[in-house]
ROMIBA-784488 format. One record per residue (C-alpha): residue number from 1; x, y, z. Coordinates in pm, whole numbers, plus 50000, padded with zeros to 5 digits. Layout:
BEGIN
  seq     c1     c2     c3
  NUM      X      Y      Z
...
END
This chain:
BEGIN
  seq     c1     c2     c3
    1  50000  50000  50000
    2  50074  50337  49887
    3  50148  50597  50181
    4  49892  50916  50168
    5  50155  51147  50210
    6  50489  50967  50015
    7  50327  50593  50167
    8  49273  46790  49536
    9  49288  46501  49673
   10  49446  46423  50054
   11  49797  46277  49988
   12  49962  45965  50156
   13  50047  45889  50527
   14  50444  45913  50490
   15  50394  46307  50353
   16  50148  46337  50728
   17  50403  46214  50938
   18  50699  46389  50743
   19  50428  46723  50799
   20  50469  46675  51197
   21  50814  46546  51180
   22  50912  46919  51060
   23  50629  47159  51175
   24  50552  47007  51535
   25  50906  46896  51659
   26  51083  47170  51603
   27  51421  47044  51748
   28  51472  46824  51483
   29  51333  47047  51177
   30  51631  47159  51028
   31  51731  46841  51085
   32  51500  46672  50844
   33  51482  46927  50607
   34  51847  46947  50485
   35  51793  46550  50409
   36  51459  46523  50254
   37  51478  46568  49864
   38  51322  46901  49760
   39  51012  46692  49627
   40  50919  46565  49933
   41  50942  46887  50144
   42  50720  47087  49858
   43  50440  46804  49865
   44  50467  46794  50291
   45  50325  47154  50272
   46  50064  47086  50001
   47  49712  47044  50077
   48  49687  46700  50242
   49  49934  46716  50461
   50  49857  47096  50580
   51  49427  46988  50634
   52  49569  46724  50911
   53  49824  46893  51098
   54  49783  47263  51102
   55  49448  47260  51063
   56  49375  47024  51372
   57  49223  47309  51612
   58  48834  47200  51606
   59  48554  47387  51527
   60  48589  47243  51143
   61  48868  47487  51062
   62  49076  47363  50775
   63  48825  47141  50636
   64  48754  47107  50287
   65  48537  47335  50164
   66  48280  47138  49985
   67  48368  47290  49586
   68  48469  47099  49370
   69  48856  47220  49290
   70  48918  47400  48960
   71  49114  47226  48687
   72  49445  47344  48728
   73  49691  47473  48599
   74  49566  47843  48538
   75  49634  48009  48248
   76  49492  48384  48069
   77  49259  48400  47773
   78  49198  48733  47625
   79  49089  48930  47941
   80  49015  48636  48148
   81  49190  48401  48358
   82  49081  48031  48322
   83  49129  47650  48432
   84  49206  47433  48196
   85  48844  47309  48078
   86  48850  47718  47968
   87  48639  47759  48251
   88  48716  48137  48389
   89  48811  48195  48748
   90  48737  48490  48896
   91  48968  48676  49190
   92  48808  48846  49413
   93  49037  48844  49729
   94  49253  49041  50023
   95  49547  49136  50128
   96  49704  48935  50453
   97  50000  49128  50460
   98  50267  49089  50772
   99  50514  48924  50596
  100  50686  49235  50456
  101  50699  49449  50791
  102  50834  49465  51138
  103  50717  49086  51283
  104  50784  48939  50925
  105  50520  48724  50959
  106  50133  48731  50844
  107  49896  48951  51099
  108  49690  48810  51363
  109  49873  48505  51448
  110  49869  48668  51813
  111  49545  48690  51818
  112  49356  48366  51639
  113  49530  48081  51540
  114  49591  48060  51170
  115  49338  47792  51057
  116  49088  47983  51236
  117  49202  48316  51024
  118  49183  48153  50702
  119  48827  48021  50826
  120  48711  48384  50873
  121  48874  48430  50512
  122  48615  48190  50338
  123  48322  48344  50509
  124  48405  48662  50428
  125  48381  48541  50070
  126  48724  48588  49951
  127  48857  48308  49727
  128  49200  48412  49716
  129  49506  48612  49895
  130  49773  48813  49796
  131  50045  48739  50067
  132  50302  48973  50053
  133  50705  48897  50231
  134  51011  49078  50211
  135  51319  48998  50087
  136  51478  48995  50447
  137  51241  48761  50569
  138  51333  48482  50322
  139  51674  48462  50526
  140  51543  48556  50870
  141  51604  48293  51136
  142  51395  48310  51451
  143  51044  48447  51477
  144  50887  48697  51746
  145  50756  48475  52035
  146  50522  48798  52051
  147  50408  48740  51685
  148  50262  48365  51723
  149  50141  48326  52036
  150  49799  48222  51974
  151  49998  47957  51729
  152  50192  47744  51980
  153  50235  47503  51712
  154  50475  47733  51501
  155  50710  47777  51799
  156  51057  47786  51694
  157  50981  47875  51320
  158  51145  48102  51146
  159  50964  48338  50940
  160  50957  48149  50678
  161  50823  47883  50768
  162  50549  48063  50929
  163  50493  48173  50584
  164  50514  47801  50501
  165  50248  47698  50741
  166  50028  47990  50654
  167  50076  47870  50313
  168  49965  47515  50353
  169  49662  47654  50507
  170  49568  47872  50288
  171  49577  47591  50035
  172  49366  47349  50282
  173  49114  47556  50295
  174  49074  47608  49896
  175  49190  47946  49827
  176  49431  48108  49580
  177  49748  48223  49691
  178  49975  48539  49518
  179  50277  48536  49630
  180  50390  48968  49644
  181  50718  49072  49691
  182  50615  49361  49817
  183  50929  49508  49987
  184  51354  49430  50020
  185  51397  49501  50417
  186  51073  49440  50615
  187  50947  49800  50698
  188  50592  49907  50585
  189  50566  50024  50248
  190  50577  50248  50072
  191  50743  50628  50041
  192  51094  50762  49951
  193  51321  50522  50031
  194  51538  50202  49902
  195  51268  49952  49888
  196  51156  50166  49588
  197  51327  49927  49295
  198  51404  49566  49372
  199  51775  49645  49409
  200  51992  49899  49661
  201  52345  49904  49788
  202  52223  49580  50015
  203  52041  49354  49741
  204  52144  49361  49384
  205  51901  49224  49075
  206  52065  48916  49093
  207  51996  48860  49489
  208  51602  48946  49380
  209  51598  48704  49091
  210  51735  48448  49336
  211  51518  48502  49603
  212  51228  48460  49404
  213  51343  48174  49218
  214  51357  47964  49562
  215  51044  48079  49687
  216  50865  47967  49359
  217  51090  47622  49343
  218  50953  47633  49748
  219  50567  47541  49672
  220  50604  47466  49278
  221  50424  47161  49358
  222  50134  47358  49508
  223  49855  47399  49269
  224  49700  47682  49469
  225  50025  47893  49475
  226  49883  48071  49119
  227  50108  48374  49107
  228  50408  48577  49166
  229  50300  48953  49201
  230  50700  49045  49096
  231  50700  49384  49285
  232  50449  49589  49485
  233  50457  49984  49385
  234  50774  50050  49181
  235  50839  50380  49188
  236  51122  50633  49230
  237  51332  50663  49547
  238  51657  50747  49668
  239  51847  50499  49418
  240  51702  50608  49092
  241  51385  50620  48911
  242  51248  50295  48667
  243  51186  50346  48353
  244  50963  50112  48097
  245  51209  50007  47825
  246  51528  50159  47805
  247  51730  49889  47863
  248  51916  49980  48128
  249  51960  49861  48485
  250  51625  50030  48592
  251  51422  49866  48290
  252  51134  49715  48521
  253  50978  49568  48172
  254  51349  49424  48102
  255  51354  49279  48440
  256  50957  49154  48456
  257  51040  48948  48131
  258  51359  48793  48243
  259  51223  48729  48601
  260  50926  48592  48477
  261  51082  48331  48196
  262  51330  48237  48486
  263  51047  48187  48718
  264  50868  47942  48423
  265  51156  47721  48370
  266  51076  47664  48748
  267  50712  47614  48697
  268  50567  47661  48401
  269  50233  47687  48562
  270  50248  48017  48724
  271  50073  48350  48647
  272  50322  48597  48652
  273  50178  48948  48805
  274  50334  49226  48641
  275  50272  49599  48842
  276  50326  49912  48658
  277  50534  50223  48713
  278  50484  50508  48988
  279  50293  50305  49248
  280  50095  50031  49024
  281  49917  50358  48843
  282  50140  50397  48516
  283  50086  50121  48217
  284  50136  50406  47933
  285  50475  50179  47788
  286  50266  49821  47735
  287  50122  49999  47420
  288  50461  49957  47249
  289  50603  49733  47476
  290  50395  49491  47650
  291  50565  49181  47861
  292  50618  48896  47646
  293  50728  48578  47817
  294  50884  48257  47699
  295  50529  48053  47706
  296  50210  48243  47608
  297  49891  48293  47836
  298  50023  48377  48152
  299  50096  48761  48184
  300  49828  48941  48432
  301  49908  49327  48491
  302  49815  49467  48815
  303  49744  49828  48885
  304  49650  49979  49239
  305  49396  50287  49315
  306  49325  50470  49611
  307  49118  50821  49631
  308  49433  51021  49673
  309  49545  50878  49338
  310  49241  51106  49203
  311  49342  51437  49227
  312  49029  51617  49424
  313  48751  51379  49578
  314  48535  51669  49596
  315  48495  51742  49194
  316  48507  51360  49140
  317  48205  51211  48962
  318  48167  50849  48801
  319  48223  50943  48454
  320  48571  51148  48522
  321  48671  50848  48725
  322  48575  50593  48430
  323  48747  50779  48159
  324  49048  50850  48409
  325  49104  50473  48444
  326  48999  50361  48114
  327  49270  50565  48014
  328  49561  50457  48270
  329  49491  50033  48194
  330  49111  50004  48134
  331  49257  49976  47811
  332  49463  49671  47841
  333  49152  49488  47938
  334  48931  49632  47665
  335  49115  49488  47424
  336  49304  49832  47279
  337  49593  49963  47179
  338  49668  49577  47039
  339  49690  49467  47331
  340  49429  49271  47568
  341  49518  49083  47901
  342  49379  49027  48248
  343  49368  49330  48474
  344  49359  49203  48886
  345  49337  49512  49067
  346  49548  49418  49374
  347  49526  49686  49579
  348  49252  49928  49691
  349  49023  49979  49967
  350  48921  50291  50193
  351  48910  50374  50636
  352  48603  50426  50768
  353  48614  50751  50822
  354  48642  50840  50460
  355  48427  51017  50219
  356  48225  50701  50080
  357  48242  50862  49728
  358  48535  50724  49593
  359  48508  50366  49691
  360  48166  50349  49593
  361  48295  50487  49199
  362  48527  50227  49194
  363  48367  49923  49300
  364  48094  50055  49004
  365  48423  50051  48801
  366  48490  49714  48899
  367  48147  49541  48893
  368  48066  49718  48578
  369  48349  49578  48443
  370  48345  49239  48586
  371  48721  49249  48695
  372  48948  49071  48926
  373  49033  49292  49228
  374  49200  49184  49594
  375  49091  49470  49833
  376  49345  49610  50086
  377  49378  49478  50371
  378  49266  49150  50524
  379  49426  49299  50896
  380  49268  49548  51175
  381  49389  49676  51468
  382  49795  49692  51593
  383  50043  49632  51376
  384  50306  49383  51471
  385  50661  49523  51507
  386  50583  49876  51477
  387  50309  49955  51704
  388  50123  50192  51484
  389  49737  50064  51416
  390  49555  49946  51123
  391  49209  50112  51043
  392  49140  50019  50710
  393  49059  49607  50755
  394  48771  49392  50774
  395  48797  49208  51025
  396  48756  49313  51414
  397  49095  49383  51558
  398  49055  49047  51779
  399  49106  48861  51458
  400  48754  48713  51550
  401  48458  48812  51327
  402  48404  48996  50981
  403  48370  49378  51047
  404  48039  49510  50904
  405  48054  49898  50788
  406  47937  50132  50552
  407  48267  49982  50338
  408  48194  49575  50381
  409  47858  49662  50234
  410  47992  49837  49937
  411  48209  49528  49931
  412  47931  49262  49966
  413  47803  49438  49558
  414  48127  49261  49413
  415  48184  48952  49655
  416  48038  48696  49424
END
C-alpha cells in the first residue's frame, strides 16, 4: 500500500508424518529438512498434509470446503483468467500482509490461530490472497515469540516457515494464493526510500531474481500457489527512478520478462503478476512494449487505486473516474491499443472515516466491468513490530469476526 503522504485430493500417510516430523518437533526440523529431497518437502506443505496437521484446532477449521477444485493449471485467455476446461476463474480476494513488515510474519497470528484466520477468510467470501514477504524475511532465522502466540504450534519457526504453514493453510482451505514481493527490508511500504526498485546498495538484481526463484521452486508443487506479484509499487526513490524500456539497469519491463521466463523454467504453471510504474498507476509503455514471456497465456498486469490517486475527491464524479482509468489500463483489458490481458486490481480499499464517494465509483468501476480485484487489507487493529494501528481492515481487531461497515457493504456488491 501506497502511503497518503509519500506511503485435490488428501495425499499419503508418509507426507502426514513427514508434515509433523518438521512443523511440530521443532528440534529436529532443520534436521529433516536438509535430508529430505526438495520433492518431498514441497508436497509435505501441500494440501493433504497441511488439512491434518495445522488445521487440527476444532471447530471444522481447515476442512475442505465442499467445491469441487478447479482444473488446474491456470492460464489467461483474452481478458480472462481460466482452468484448463476454459472455465474462467474469477479473483476476488485480500490482502494478509505481515510478511513484509516489522514481525515478518502474516497479521493476527497473536490473536487467532491461523486455521481459524483463514476460516474467517472463506466466510468473508474471499477466494484468494495476495500474501506479501520481504526479501529479508526469506533469510530471517527466529520468529517473534510475541508474533505467534495464539499459534503454539509454530514455535521455533522462522519466518519462513510461518509463511510456510500459513501457506499450507491457505491451500487446505481452497483458496488462491499470490505470492507479492512487496518490499527488500521488512518496513511498511511504501514512500521515499530504498525499497523503491528491487535492488539497493544491500540487494542487487541478481539477489532478487534468486530470492524469488527459491520461493517459487519452494511450493512449485502447490497447485494453489497461482502467482508471483514480481513487485508491489515501483516507483522512484533514493536509488534512481524505473523506467519502461530503456534497457538499462532500471528497465522494470526488462527485468519483469527475464524474472518471469526464469520463474517458468521453474514452473511453468504460474501467472506471473506484472505491476506498473509510479505506484501500480502507470501502464502508458505496454502499448509499444507489453511483457512477452517465453510461454504464452500467463501475463496478468496489476494496477493499484486509492482516492488520493484522484486528484480532488470533491469534483470527482463516476464518469471522470471511468474515463480516468479507462485511460491509465482500462485499456489493456478492453482489448486496445493491440493489446488485451487480464487486469487484477490488487490493491485498493478505503478507512472508515472516509468520504464514501470514491470507493463506491470504483467498486461501480469494477462490477461494471466484471474484473478481478484483491481489496486492501485482510488485517485490523495493531500492527506487529511497529506499534502503529491498522484502520482500514475487515475484520475486528481480535482477529475474530468479519467487520460490518458502511465499506463491507459496498464490498458485499462485488463479493460473488
Amino acid at each position: 500500500m501506497v502511503s497518503a503522504y509519500p506511503i485435490a485430493k488428501s495425499y499419503n500417510t508418509l507426507n502426514l508424518v513427514f508434515y509433523r516430523a518438521t512443523f511440530k518437533q521443532s528440534g529436529t526440523v532443520k534436521h529433516w529438512i536438509s535430508r529430505i529431497n526438495s520433492f518431498l518437502f514441497f508436497v509435505s506443505l501441500t494440501v493433504g498434509c497441511a488439512r491434518h496437521a495445522i488445521a487440527d484446532t476444532g471447530d471444522n477449521v481447515g476442512a475442505p470446503t465442499g467445491k469441487p477444485s478447479p482444473a488446474f493449471p491456470l492460464t489467461t485467455k483474452g481478458r480472462w483468467i481460466v482452468d484448463q476446461k476454459g472455465q474462467r476463474v474469477k479473483l476476488h480476494g485480500t490482502n494478509w500482509y505481515g510478511g513484509s513488515d516489522g514481525w515478518s510474519v502474516v497479521g493476527g497470528l497473536d490473536h487467532n490461530s491461523v486455521a481459524k484466520v483463514v476460516k474467517l477468510i472463506r466466510e468473508l467470501g474471499f477466494n484468494s490472497v495476495r500474501l506479501p514477504f520481504s526479501n529479508a524475511m526469506l533469510h530471517m532465522t527466529e520468529t517473534s515469540a510475541e508474533a505467534i502466540k495464539a499459534n503454539p504450534q509454530l514455535a521455533g519457526k522462522s519466518p519462513l516457515e510461518v509463511f510456510d504453514a500459513t501457506v499450507a493453510e491457505l491451500s487446505a482451505q481452497g483458496i488462491y494464493v499470490v505470492l507479492n514481493n512487496h518490499t527488500t527490508s521488512s518496513v511498511w511500504c511504501c514512500g521515499w526510500d530504498t525499497n523503491a526498485l528491487w535492488f539497493n546498495d544491500d540487494q542487487s538484481t541478481e539477489q532478487f531474481m534468486a530470492d524469488w526463484e527459491a520461493i517459487i521452486a519452494r511450493y512449485k508443487n502447490n497447485p494453489w500457489v497461482i502467482g508471483a506479484d514480481l513487485r508491489n509499487e515501483i516507483r522512484s526513490g533514493p536509488t534512481g527512478e524505473p523506467n519502461w524500456g530503456h534497457g538499462d539497469d532500471r528497465d522494470w519491463h526488462k527485468i519483469s520478462e527475464i524474472l518471469g521466463n526464469r520463474l517458468l523454467r521453474i514452473n511453468p504453471d504460474l501467472l506471473i503478476i506484472v505491476e506498473g510504474l509510479n505506484y501500480a498507476t502507470d501502464f502508458s509503455g505496454l502499448a509499444t512494449k507489453p511483457v512477452q514471456l517465453s510461454l504464452p497465456n500467463h501475463v496478468i498486469y496489476s494496477p493499484h487505486n486509492y482516492s488520493w490517486f484522484g486528484g480532488d475527491l470533491k469534483k470527482l464524479n463516476y464518469e471522470s473516474m471511468r474515463d480516468g482509468l479507462d485511460k491509465g489500463w482500462g485499456f489493456i483489458f478492453k482489448g486496445k491499443n493491440g493489446l488485451q490481458a487480464p487486469v487484477w486490481v490488487s490493491e485498493f480499499g478505503a478507512g472508515p472515516k472516509d468520504d464514501p464517494k470514491w470507493l463506491n465509483y470504483f467498486v461501480r468501476y469494477l462490477r461494471e466491468n466484471d474484473l478481478d480485484w484483491c481489496m486492501w487489507p485482510l488485517n485490523n487493529g495493531v500492527r506487529g513490530g511497529n506499534g502503529s494501528v491498522e484502520e482500514w481492515g475487515v475484520i475486528t481487531p481480535d482477529w475474530q469476526r468479519r467487520l460490518t461497515d458502511w465499506r463491507t457493504k459496498v464490498l458485499d456488491t462485488i463479493q460473488k
